[in-house]
One Martini backbone bead per residue (centre of mass of N, CA, C, O) as a GRO file, in nm:
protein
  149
    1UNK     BB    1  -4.854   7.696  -1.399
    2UNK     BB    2  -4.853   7.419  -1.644
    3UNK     BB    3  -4.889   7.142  -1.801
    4UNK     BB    4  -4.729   7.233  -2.048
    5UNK     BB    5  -4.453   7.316  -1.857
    6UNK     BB    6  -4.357   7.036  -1.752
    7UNK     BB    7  -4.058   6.947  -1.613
    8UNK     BB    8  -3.750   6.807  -1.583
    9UNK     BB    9  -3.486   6.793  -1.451
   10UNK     BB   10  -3.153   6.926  -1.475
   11UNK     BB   11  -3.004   6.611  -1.542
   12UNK     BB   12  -3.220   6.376  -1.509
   13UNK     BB   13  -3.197   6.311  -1.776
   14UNK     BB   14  -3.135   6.093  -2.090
   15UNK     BB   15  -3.012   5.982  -2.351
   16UNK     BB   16  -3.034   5.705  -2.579
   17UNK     BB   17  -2.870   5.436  -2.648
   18UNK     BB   18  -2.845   5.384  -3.000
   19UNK     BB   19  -2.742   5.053  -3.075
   20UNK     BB   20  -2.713   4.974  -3.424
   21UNK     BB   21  -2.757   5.258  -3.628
   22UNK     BB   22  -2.466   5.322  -3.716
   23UNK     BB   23  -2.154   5.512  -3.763
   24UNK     BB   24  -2.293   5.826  -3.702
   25UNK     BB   25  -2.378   5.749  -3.371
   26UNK     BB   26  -2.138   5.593  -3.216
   27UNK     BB   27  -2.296   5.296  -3.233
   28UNK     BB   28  -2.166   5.082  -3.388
   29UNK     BB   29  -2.067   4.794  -3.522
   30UNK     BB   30  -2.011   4.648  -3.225
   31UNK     BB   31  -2.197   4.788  -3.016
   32UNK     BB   32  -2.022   4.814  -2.756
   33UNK     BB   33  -1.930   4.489  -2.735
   34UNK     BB   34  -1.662   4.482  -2.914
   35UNK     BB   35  -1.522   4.208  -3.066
   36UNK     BB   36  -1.473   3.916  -2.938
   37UNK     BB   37  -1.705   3.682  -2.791
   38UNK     BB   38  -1.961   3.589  -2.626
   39UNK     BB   39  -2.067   3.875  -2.551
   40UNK     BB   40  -2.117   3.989  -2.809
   41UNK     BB   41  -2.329   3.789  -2.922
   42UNK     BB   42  -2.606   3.632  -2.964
   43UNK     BB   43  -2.727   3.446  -2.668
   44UNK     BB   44  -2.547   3.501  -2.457
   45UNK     BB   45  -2.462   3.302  -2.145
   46UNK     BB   46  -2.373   3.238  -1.869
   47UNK     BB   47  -2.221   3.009  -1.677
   48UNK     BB   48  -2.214   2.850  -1.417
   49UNK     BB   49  -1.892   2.917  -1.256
   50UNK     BB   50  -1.756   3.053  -1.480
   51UNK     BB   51  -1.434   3.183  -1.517
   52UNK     BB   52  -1.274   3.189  -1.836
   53UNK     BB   53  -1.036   2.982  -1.788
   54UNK     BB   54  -1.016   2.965  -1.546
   55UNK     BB   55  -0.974   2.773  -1.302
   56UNK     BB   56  -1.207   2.587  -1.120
   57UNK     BB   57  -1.286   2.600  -0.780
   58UNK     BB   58  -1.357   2.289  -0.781
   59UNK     BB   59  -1.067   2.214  -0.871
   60UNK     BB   60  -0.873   2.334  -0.709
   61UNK     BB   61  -0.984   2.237  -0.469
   62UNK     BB   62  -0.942   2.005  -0.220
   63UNK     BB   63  -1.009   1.670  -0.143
   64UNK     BB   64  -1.190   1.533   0.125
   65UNK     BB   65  -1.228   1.245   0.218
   66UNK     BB   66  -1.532   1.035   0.298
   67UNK     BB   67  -1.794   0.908   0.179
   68UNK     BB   68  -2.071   0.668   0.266
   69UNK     BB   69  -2.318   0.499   0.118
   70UNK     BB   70  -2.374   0.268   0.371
   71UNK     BB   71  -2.476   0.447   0.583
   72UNK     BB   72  -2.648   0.466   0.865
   73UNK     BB   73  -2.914   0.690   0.988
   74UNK     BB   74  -2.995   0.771   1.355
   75UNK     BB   75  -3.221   0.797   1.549
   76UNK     BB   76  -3.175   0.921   1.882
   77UNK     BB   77  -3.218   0.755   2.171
   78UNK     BB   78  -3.276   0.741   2.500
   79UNK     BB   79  -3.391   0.575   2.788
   80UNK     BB   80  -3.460   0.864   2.940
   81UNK     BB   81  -3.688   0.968   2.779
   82UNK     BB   82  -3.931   0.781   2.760
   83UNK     BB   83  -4.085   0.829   3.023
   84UNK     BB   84  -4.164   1.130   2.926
   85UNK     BB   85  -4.322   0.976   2.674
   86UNK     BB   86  -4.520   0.851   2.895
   87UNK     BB   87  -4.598   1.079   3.038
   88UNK     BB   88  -4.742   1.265   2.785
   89UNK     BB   89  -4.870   1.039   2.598
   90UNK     BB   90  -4.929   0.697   2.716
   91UNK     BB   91  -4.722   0.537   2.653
   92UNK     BB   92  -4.586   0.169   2.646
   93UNK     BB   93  -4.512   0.114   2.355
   94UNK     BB   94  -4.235   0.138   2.135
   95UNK     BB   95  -4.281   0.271   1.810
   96UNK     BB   96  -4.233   0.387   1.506
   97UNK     BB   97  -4.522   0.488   1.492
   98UNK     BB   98  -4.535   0.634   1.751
   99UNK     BB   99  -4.309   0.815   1.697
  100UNK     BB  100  -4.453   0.962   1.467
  101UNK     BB  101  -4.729   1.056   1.577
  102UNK     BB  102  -4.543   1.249   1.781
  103UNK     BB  103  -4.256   1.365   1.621
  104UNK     BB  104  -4.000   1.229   1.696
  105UNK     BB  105  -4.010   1.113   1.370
  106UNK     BB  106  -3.983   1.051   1.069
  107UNK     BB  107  -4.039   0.865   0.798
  108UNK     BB  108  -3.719   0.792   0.733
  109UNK     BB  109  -3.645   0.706   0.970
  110UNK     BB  110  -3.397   0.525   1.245
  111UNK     BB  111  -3.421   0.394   1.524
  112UNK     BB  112  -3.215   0.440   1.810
  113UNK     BB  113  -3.100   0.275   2.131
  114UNK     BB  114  -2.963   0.389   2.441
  115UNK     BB  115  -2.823   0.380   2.780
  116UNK     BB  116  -2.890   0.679   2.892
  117UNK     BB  117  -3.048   0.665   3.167
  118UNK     BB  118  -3.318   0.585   3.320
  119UNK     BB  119  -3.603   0.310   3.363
  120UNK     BB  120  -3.899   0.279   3.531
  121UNK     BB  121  -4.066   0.135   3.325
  122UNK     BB  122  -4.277  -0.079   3.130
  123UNK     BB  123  -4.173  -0.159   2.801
  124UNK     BB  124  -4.194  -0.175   2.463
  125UNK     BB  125  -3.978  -0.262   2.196
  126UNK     BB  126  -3.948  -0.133   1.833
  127UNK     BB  127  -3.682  -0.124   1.670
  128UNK     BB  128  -3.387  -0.102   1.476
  129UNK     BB  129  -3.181  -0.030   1.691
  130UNK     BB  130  -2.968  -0.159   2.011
  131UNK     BB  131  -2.794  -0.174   2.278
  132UNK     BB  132  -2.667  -0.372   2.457
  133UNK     BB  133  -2.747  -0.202   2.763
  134UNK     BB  134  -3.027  -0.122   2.670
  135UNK     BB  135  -3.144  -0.383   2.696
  136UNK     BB  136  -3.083  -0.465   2.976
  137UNK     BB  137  -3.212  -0.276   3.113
  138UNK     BB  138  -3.526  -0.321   2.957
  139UNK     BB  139  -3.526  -0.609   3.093
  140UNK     BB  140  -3.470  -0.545   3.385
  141UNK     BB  141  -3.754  -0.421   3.384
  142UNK     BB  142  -3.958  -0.559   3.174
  143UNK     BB  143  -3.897  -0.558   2.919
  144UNK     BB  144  -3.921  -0.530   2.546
  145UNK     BB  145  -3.738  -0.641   2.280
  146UNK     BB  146  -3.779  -0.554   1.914
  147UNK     BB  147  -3.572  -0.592   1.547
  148UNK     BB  148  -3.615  -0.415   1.295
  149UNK     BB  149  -3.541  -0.404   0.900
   0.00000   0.00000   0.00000
């Protein structure tokens, strides 16, 4: 066998379908493309989503509920997590930059304390927002809260 002897396996090439080359060709006219529609044209994209006329699904399926615009959304935090983190960073006052700089919030987050689990020492809080109970707790310790804008 010499290289110019190599062929491709029989069967396993096809000939090149030559569309809009004349109707001798049997693919001229409208080039396999139909008659006529947007697949046709030149230039033709489908639209995202597009379902060709019928109801597209997002009109179709029935809308419920309500976003409020104005839910306001906090990283929340337990009384009994603090000792944890003050035990492991060596905090003392919990503020949101303090709670920042350990990953425990993102830059936009809003932290919110509440009052489940007891309280050990004695922290001072920065929050945007905590309860009524978790106040009360962290006073008892001997806490100072203050609520930031």
């Amino acid at each position: 066998m010499k290289l110019h002897e190599l062929r491709p396996a029989k069967g396993s090439t096809h000939k090149e379908k030559r569309i809009g080359r004349g109707e001798g060709s049997g693919y001229g006219g409208t080039s396999t493309k139909g008659n006529k529609g947007g697949q046709s044209r030149a230039g033709y994209k489908s639209k995202m989503a597009h379902e060709g006329g019928q109801m597209p699904i997002q009109r179709r399926v029935p809308k419920r509920g309500f976003k409020n615009p104005n839910k306001i959304a906090y990283k929340v935090f337990n009384v009994g997590q603090f000792d944890h983190y003050a035990e492991v960073y060596g905090l003392t006052e919990f503020t949101f930059d303090s709670l920042y700089q350990i990953g425990a919030v993102g830059k936009t987050d809003k932290v919110k304390v509440l009052a489940t689990g007891e309280l050990k020492g004695k922290f001072s809080f920065k929050v945007h927002a905590i309860s009524e109970k978790a106040k009360s707790l962290i006073e008892a310790a001997g806490g100072t809260v203050e609520i930031l804008n």
